[in-house]
C-alpha positions as CSV (number, residue, x, y, z in Angstrom):
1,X,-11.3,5.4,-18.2
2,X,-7.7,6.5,-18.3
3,X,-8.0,7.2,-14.6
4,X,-9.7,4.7,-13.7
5,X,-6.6,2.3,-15.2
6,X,-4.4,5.0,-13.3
7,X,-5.9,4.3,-10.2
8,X,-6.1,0.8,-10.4
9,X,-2.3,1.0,-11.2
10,X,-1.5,2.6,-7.9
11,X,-3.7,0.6,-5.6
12,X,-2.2,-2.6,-7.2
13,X,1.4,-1.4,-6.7
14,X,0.7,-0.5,-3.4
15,X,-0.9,-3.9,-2.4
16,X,2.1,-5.9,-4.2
17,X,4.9,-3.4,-2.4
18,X,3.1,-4.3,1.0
19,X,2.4,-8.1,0.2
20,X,6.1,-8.3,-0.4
21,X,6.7,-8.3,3.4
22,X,10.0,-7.2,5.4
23,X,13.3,-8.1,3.5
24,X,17.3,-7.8,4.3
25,X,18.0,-4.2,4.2
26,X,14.4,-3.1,5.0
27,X,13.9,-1.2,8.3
28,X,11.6,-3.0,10.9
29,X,7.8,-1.9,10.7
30,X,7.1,0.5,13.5
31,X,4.5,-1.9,15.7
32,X,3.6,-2.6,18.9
33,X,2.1,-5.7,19.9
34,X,1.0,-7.4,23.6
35,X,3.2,-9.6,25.5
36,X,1.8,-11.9,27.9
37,X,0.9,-9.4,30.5
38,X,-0.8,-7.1,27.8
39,X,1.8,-4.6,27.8
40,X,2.7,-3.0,24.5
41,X,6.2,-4.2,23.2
42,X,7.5,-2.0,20.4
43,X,9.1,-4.5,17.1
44,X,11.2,-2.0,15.4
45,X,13.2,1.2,17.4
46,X,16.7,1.4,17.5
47,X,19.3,0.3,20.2
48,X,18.9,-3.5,20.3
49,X,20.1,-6.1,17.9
50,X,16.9,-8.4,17.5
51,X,15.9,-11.6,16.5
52,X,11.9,-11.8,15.6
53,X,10.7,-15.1,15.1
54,X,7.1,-16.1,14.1
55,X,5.5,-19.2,15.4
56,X,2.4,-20.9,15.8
57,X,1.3,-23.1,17.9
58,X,0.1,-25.8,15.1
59,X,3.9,-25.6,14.0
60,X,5.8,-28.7,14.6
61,X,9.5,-26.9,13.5
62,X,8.5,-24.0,16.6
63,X,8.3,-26.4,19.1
64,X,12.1,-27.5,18.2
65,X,12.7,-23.8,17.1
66,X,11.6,-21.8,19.9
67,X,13.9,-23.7,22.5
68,X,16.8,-23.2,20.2
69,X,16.3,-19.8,20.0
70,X,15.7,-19.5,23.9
71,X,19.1,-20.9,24.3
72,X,20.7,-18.5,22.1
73,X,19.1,-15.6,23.8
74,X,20.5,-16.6,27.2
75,X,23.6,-17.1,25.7
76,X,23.6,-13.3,24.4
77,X,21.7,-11.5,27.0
78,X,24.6,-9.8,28.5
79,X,25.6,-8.2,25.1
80,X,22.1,-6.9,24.7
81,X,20.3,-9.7,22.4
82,X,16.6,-9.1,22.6
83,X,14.4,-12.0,21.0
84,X,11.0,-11.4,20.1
85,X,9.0,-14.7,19.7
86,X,5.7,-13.1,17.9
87,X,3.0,-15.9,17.8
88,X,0.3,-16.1,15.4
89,X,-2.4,-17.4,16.7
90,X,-5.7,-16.5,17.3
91,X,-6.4,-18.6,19.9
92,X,-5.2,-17.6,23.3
93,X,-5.3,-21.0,25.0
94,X,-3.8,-22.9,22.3
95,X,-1.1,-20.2,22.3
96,X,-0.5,-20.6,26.1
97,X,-0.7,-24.3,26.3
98,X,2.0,-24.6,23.3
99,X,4.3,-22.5,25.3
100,X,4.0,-24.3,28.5
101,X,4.7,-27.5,27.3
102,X,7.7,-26.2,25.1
103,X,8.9,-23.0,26.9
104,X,7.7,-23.2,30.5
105,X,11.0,-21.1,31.6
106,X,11.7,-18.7,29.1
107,X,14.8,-16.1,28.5
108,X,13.1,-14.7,24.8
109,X,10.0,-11.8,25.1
110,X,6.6,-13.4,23.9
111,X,4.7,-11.4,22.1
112,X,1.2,-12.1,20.6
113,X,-0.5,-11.1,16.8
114,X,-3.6,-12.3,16.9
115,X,-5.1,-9.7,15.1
116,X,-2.8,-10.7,11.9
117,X,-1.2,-6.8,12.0
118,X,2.8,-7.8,12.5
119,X,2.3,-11.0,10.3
120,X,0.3,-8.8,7.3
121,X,3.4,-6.6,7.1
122,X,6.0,-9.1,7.6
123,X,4.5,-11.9,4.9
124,X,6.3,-14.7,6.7
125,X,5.5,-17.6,3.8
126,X,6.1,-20.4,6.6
127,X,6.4,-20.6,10.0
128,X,8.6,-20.5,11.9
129,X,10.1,-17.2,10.0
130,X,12.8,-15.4,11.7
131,X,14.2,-11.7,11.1
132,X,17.5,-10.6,12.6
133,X,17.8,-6.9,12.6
134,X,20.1,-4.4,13.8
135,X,20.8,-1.9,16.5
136,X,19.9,1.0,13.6
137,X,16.5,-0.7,13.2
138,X,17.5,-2.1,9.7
139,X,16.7,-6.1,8.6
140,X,20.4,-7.9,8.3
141,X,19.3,-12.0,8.3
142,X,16.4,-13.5,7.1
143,X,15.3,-17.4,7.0
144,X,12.1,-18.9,6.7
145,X,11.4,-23.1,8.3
146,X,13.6,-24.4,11.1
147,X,17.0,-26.4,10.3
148,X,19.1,-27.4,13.2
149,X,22.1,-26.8,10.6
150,X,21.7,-23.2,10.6
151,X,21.4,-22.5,13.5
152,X,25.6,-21.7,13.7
153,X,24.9,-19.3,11.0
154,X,22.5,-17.4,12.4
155,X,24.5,-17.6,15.7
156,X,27.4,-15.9,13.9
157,X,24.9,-12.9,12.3
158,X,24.0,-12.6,16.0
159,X,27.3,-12.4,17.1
160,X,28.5,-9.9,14.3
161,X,25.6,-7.6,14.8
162,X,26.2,-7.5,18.4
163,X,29.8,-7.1,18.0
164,X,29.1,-3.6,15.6
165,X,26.5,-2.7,18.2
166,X,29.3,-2.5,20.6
167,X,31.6,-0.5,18.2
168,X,29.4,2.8,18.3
């Protein structure tokens, strides 16, 4: 009995460490996941300030969010922004039609998750969910839901990360 309870101790500690998904100051899961052509695009590694965003295409904020974040990415292309718009859904041609009614022309990398694997070990609670990391790999700025309002702030994080990529 007493290993039993020992064992159900672990595994339940293990499930709650993993359900807890990726937080500021946790590194970026190691995962690959298909863009649009099917080639495998690696989320984590080191050498790039990110932004990840989740999205769906039953999302109303994404179809505001996703532009925004588009924007930003041209914006900071030339100091080595990468943007990684991960969508969630299952469905291919929902996925496809959703981007090319909101994101025909497009400066951010699309990748897709319809297997649940990136969204599992992130544990985004809403959509869209964004994650700004580092050029070390490490998780800086998180925010869950779309406000127009912060998107200065996350500007800035962008801005600050890229500016102590540069210092190496």
């Amino acid at each position: 009995m007493a290993l039993l309870r020992a064992v159900l101790i672990v595994v339940l500690c293990a499930a709650s460490a993993h359900a807890r998904g990726v937080r500021v100051g946790d590194p970026v899961p190691a995962l690959s996941l298909p863009d649009d052509a099917g080639h495998a695009i690696a989320i984590g590694g080191h050498g790039k300030v990110r932004c990840i965003d989740f999205w769906a295409s039953w999302c109303g904020h994404c179809r505001t969010a996703l532009p925004a974040l588009d924007a930003i990415a041209r914006r900071h292309a030339a100091q080595g922004l990468e943007v990684l718009a991960v969508g969630i859904d299952q469905d291919a041609g929902a996925a496809s039609r959703f981007l090319a009614a909101t994101l025909p022309e497009r400066a951010i990398t699309v990748l897709h998750d319809r297997d649940g694997t990136a969204r599992a070990r992130f544990a985004p609670s809403g959509m869209p969910s964004l994650w700004l990391v580092d050029a070390d790999g490490t998780v800086r700025f998180a925010a869950e839901g779309y406000d127009p309002a912060t998107l200065p702030d996350i500007e800035r994080e962008i801005e600050r990360l890229l500016g102590s990529s540069r210092e190496r």
